[in-house]
OpenMM code with the backbone's topology and positions (N, CA, C; nanometers):
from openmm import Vec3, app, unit

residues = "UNK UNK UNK UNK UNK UNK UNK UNK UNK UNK UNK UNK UNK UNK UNK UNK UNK UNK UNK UNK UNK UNK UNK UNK UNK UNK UNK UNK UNK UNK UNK UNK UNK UNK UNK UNK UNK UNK UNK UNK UNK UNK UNK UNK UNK UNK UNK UNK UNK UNK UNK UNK UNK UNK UNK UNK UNK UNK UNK UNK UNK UNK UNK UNK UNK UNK UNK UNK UNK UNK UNK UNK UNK UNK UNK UNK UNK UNK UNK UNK UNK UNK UNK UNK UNK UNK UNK UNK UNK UNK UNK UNK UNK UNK UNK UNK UNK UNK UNK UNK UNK UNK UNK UNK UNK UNK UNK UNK UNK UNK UNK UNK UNK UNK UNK UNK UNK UNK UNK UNK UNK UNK UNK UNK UNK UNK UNK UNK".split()
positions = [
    Vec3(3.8346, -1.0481, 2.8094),
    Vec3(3.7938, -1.0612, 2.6706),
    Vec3(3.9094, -1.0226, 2.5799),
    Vec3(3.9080, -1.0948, 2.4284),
    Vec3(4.0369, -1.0468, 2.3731),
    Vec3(3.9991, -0.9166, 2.3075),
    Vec3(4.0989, -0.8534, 2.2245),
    Vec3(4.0520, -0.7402, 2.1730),
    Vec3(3.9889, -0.7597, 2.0464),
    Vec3(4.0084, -0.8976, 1.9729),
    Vec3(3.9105, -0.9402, 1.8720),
    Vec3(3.8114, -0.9114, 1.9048),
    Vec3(3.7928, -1.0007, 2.0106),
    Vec3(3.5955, -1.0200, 2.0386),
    Vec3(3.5148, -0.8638, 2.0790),
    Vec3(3.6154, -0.7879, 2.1249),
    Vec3(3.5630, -0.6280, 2.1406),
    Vec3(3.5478, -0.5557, 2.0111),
    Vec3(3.6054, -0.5926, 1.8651),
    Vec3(3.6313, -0.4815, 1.7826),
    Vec3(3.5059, -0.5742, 1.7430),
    Vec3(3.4479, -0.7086, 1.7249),
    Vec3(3.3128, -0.7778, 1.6699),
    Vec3(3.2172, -0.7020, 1.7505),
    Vec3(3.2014, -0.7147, 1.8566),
    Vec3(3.0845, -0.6245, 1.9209),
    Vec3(3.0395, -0.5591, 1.8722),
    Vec3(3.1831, -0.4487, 1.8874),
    Vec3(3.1434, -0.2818, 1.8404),
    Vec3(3.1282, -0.2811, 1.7157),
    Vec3(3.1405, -0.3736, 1.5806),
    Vec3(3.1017, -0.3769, 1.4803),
    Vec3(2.9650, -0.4110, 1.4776),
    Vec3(2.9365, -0.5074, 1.5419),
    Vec3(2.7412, -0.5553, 1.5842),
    Vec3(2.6739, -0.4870, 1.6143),
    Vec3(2.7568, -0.3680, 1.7368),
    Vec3(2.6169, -0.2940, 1.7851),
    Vec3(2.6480, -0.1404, 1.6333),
    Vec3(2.7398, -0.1106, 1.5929),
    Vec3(2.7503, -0.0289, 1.4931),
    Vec3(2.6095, -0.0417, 1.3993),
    Vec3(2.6000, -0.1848, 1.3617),
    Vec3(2.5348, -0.2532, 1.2183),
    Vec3(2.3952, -0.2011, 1.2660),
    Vec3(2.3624, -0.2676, 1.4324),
    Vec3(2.2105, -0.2505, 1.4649),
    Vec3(2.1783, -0.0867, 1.4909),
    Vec3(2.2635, -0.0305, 1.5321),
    Vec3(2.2222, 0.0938, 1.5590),
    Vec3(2.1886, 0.2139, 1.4079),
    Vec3(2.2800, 0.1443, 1.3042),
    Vec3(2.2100, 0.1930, 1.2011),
    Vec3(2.0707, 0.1208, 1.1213),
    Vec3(2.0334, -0.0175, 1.1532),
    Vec3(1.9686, -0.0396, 1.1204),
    Vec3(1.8111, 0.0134, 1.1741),
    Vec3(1.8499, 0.0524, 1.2886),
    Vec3(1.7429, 0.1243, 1.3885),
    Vec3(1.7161, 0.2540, 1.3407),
    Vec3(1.8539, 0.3480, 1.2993),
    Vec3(1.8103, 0.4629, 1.2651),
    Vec3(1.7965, 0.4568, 1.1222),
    Vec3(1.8115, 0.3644, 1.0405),
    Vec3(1.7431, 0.3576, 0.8987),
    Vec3(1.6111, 0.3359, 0.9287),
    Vec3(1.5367, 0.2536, 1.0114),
    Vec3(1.4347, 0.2210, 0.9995),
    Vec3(1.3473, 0.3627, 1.0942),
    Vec3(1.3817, 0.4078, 1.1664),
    Vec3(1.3448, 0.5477, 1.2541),
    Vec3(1.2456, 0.6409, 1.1524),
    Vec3(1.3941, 0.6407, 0.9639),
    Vec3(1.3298, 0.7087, 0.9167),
    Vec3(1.2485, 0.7232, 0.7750),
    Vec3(1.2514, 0.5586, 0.8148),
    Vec3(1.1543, 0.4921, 0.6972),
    Vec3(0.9733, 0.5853, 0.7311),
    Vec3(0.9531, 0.6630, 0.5976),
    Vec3(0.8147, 0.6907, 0.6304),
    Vec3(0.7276, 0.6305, 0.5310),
    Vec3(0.6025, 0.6712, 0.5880),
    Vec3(0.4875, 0.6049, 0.5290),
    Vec3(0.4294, 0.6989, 0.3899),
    Vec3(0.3696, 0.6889, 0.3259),
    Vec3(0.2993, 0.8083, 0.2158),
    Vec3(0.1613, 0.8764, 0.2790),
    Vec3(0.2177, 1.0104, 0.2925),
    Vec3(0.1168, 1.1327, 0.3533),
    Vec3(0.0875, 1.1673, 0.2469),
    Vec3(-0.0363, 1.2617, 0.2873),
    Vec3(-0.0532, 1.3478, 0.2137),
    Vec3(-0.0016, 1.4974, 0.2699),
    Vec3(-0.0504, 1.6022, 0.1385),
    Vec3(0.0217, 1.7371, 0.2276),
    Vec3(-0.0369, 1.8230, 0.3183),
    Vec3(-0.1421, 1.8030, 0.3770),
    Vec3(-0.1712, 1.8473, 0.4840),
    Vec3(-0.0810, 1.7661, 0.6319),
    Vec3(-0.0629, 1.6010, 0.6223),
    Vec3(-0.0064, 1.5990, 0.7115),
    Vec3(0.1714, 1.6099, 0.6891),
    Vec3(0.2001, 1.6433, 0.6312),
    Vec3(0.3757, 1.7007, 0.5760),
    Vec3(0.3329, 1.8387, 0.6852),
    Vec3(0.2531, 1.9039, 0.6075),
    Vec3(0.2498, 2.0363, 0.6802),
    Vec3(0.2182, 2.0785, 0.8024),
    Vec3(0.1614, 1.9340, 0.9110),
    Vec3(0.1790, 1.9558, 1.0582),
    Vec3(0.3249, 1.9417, 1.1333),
    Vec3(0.4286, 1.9055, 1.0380),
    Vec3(0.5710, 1.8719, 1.0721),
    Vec3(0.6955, 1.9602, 0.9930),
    Vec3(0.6959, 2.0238, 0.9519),
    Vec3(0.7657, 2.0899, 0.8759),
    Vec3(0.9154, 2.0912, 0.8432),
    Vec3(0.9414, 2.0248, 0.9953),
    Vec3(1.0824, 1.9785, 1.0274),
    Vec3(1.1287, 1.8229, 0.9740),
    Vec3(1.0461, 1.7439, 0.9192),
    Vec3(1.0350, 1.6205, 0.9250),
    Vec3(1.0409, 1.5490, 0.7709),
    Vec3(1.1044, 1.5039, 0.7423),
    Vec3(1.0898, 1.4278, 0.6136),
    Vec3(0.9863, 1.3513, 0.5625),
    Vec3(0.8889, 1.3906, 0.4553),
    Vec3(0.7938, 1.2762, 0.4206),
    Vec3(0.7829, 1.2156, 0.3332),
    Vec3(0.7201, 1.1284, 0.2634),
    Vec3(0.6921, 1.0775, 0.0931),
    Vec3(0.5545, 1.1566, 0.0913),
    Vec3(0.5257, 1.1943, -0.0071),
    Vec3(0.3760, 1.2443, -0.0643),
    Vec3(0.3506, 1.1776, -0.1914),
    Vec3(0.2346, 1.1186, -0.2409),
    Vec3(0.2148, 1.0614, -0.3420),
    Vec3(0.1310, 1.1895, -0.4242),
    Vec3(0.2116, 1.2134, -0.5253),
    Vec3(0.0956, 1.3476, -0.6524),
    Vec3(0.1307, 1.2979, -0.7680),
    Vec3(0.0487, 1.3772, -0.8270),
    Vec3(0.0184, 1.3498, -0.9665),
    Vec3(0.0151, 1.5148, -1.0439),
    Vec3(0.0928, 1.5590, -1.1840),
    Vec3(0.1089, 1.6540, -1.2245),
    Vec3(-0.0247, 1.7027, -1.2278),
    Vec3(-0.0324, 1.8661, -1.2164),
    Vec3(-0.1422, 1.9557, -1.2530),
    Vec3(-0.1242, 1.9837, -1.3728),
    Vec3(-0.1719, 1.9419, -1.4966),
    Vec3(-0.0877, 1.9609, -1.6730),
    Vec3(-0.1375, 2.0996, -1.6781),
    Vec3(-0.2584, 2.1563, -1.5745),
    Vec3(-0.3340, 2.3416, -1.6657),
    Vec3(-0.2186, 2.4107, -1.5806),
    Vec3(-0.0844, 2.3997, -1.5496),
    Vec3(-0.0420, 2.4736, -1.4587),
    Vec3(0.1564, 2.4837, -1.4776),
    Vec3(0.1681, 2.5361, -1.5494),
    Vec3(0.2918, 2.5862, -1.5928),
    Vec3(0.4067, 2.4886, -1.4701),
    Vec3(0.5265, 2.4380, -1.5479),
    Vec3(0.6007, 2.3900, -1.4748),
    Vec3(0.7210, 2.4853, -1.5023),
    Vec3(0.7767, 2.5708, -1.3757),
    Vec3(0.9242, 2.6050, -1.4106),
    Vec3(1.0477, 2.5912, -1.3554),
    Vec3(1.1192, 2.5953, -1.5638),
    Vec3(1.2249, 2.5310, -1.5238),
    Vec3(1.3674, 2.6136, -1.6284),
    Vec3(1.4658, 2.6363, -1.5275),
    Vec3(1.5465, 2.7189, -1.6503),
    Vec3(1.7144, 2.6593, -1.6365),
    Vec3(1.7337, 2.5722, -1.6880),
    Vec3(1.8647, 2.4501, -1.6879),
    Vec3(1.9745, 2.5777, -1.6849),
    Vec3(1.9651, 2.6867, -1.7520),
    Vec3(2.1135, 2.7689, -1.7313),
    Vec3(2.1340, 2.8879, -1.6351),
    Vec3(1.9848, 2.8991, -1.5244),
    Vec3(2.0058, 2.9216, -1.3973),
    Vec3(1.9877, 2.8673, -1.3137),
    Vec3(1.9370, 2.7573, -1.2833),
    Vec3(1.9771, 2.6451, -1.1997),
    Vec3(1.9496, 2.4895, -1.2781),
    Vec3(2.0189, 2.4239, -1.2889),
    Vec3(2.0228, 2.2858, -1.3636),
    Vec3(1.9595, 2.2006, -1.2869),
    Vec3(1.9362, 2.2179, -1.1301),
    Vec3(1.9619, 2.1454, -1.0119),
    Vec3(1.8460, 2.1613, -0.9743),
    Vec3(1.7238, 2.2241, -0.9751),
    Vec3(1.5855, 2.2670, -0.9458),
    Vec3(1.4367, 2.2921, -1.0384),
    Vec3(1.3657, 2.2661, -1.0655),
    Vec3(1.2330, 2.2866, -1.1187),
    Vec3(1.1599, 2.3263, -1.0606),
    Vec3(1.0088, 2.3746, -1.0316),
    Vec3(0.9235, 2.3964, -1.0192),
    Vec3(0.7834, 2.3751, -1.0392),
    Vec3(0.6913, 2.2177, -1.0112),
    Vec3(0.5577, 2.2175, -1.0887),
    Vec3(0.4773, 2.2429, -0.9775),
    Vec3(0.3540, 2.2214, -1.0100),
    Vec3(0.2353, 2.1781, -0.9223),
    Vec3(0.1658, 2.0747, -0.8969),
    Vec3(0.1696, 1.9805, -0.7527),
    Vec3(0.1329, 1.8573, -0.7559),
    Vec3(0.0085, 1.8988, -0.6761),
    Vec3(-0.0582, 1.7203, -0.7158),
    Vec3(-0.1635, 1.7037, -0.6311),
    Vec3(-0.2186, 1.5735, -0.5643),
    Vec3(-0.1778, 1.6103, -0.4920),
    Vec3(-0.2164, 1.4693, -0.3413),
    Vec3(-0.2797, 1.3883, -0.3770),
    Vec3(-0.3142, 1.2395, -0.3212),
    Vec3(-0.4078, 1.1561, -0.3487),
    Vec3(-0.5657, 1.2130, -0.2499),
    Vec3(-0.5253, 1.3629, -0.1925),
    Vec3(-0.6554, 1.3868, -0.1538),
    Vec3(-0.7302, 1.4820, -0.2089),
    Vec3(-0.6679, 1.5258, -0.3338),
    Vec3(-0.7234, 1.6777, -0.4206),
    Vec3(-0.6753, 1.7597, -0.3738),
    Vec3(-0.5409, 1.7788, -0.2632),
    Vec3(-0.4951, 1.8990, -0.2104),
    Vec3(-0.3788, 1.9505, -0.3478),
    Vec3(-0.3569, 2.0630, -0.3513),
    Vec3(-0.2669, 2.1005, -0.4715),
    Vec3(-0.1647, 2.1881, -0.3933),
    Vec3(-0.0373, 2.1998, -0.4127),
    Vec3(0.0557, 2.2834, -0.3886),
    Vec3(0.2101, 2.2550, -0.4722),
    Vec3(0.2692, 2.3866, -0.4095),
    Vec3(0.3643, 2.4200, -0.5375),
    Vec3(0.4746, 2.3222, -0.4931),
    Vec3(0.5406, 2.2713, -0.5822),
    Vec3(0.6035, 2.1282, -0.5298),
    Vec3(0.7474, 2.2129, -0.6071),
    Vec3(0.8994, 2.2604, -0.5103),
    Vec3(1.0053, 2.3033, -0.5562),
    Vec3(1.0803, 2.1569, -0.5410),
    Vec3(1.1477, 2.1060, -0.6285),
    Vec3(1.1869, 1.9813, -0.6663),
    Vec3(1.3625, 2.0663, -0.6877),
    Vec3(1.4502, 1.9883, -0.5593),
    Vec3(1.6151, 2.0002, -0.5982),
    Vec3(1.7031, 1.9219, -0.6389),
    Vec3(1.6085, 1.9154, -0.7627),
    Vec3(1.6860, 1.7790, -0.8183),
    Vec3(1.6844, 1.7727, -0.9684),
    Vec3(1.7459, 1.7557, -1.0571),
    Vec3(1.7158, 1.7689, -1.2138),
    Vec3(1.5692, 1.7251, -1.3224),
    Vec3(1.5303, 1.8008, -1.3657),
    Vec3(1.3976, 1.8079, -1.3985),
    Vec3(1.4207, 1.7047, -1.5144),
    Vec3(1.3643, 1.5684, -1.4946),
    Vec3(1.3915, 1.4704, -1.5829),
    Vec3(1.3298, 1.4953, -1.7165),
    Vec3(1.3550, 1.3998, -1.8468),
    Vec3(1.3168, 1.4041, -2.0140),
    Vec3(1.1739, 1.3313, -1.9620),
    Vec3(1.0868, 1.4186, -2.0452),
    Vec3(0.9228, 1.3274, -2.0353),
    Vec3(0.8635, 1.3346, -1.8764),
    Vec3(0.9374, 1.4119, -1.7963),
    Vec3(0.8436, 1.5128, -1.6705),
    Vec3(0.6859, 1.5217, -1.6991),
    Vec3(0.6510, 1.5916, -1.8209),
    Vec3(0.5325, 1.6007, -1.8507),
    Vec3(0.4624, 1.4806, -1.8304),
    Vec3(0.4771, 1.3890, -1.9001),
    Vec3(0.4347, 1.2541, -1.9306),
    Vec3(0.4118, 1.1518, -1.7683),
    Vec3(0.4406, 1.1809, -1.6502),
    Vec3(0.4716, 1.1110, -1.5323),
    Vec3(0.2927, 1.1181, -1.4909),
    Vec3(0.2873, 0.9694, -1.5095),
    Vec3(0.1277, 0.9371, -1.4469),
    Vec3(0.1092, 0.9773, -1.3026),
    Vec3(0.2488, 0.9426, -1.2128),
    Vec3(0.2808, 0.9342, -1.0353),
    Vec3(0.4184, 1.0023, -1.0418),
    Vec3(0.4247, 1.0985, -0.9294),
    Vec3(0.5209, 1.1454, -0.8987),
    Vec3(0.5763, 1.1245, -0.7083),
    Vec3(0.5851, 1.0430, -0.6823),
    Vec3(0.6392, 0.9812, -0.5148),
    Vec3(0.7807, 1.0725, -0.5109),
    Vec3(0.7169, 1.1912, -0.4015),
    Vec3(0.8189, 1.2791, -0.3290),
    Vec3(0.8582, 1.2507, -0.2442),
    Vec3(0.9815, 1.2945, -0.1585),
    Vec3(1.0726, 1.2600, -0.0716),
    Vec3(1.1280, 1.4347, -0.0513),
    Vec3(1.0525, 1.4731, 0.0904),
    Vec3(1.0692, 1.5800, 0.1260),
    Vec3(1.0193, 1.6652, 0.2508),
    Vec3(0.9744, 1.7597, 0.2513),
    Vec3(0.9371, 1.8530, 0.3410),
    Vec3(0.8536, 1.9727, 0.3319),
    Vec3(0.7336, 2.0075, 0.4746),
    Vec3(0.6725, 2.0989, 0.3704),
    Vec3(0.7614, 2.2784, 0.4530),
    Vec3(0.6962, 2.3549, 0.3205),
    Vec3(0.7642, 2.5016, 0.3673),
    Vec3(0.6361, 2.6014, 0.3514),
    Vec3(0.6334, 2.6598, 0.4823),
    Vec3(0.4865, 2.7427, 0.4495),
    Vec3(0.3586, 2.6460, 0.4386),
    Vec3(0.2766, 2.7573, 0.4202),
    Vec3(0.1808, 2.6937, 0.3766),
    Vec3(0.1215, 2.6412, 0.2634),
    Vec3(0.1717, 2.6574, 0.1618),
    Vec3(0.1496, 2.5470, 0.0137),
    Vec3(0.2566, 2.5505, -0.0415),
    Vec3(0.4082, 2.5186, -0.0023),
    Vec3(0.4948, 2.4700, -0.0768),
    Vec3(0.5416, 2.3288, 0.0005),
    Vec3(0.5854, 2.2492, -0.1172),
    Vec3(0.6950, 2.1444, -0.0436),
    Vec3(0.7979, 2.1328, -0.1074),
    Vec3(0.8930, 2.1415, -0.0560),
    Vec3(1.0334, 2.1202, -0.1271),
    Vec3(1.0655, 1.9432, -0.1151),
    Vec3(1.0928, 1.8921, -0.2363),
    Vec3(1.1671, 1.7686, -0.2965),
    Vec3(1.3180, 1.7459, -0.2650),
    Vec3(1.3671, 1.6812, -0.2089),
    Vec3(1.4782, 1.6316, -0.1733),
    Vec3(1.5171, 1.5368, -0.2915),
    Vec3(1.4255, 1.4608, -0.3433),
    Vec3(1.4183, 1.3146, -0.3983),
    Vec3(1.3063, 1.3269, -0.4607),
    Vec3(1.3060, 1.2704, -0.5677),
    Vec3(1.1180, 1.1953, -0.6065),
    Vec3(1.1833, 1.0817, -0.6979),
    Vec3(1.0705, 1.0306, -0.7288),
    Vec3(1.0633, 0.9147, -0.8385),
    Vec3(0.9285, 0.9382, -0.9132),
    Vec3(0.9207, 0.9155, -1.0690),
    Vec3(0.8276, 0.9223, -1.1572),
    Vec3(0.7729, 0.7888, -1.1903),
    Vec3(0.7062, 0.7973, -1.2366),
    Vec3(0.6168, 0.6427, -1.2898),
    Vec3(0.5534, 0.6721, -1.4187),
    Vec3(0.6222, 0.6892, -1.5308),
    Vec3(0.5504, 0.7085, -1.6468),
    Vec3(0.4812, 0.6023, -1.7465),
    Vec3(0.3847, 0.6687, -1.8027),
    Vec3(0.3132, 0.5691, -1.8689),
    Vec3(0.3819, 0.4437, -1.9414),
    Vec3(0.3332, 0.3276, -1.9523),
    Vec3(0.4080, 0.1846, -2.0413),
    Vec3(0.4017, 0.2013, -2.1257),
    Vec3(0.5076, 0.1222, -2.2155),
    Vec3(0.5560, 0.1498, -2.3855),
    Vec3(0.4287, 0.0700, -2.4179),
    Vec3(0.4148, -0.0294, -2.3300),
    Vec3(0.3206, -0.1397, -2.3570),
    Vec3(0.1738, -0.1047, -2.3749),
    Vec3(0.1656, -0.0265, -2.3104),
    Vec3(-0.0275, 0.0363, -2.2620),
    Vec3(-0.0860, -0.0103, -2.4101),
    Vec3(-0.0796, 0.0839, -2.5117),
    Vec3(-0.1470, 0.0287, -2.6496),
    Vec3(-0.1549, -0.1250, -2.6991),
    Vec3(-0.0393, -0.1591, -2.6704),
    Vec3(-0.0342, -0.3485, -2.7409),
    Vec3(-0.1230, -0.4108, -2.6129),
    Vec3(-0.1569, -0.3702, -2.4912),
    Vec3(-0.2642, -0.4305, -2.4000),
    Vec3(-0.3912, -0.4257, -2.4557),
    Vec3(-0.4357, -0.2883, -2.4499),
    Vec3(-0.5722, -0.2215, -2.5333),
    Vec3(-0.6076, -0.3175, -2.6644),
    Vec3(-0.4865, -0.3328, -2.7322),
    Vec3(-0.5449, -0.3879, -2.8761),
    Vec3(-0.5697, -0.5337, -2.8463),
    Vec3(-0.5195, -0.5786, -2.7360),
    Vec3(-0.5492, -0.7498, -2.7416),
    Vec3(-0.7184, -0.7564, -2.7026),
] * unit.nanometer
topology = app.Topology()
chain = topology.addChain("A")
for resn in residues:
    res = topology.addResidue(resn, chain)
    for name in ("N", "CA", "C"):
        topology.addAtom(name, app.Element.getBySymbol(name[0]), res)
C-alpha cells in the first residue's frame, strides 16, 4: 500500500471514531432524580425557574457562576449551581435546558444551559 492510501485510512477511521464518541455522549432529557442515579455522568435536565426563591449571584466574586432553583418537568426542585455567566433577563426564561451533573442529593451543577425566553411577539399573537 502507498503511504497516501495509509495517511486516508487513518484519517477515516480518526473521523468515525469521533463520530462514535460524539454520539456515545449525546444524551436524552432526564429528569433529576435520574441525573442523581449517575453522578459521574453528564445529563440535559429540562426546568423551569422557581421565581418564590432567591437566585444568587455576585459578578465581583465570581462572574463565572450563579445560583437559582430549578424545577424538573416532574415537580422535583433542586438547587441548580450554573458555571457559566448569569445571562440579562435570567428572570424572564420560560425553559431553562441544562447540561450537567448531579452533586449530592439536591444539587446539580451546570456545565452549559440554554434559556428560552418569552417572544417579543406573544402580545401581537393574543391581539389577532
Amino acid at each position: 500500500m502507498k503511504s497516501k492510501h495509509i495517511v486516508i485510512l487513518v484519517i477515516i477511521a480518526i473521523g468515525i471514531s469521533a463520530i462514535i464518541a460524539t454520539y456515545g455522549d449525546a444524551s436524552t432529557t432526564v429528569p433529576f432524580s435520574e441525573a442523581a442515579k449517575n453522578p459521574e455522568k453528564s445529563f440535559h435536565v429540562r426546568t423551569s425557574l422557581v421565581k418564590d426563591r432567591a437566585i444568587e449571584y455576585d459578578e465581583k466574586v465570581d462572574p463565572e457562576k450563579f445560583v437559582f432553583y430549578g424545577q424538573d418537568d416532574n415537580g422535583e426542585i433542586r438547587r441548580v449551581i450554573c458555571l457559566k455567566e448569569k445571562p440579562f433577563d435570567f428572570e424572564r426564561a420560560e425553559e431553562i435546558k441544562l447540561i450537567g451533573f448531579a452533586q449530592g442529593e439536591d444539587e446539580f451543577v451546570a456545565t452549559d444551559f440554554q434559556t428560552k425566553c418569552p417572544s417579543k411577539y406573544e402580545n401581537e399573537i393574543q391581539d389577532i
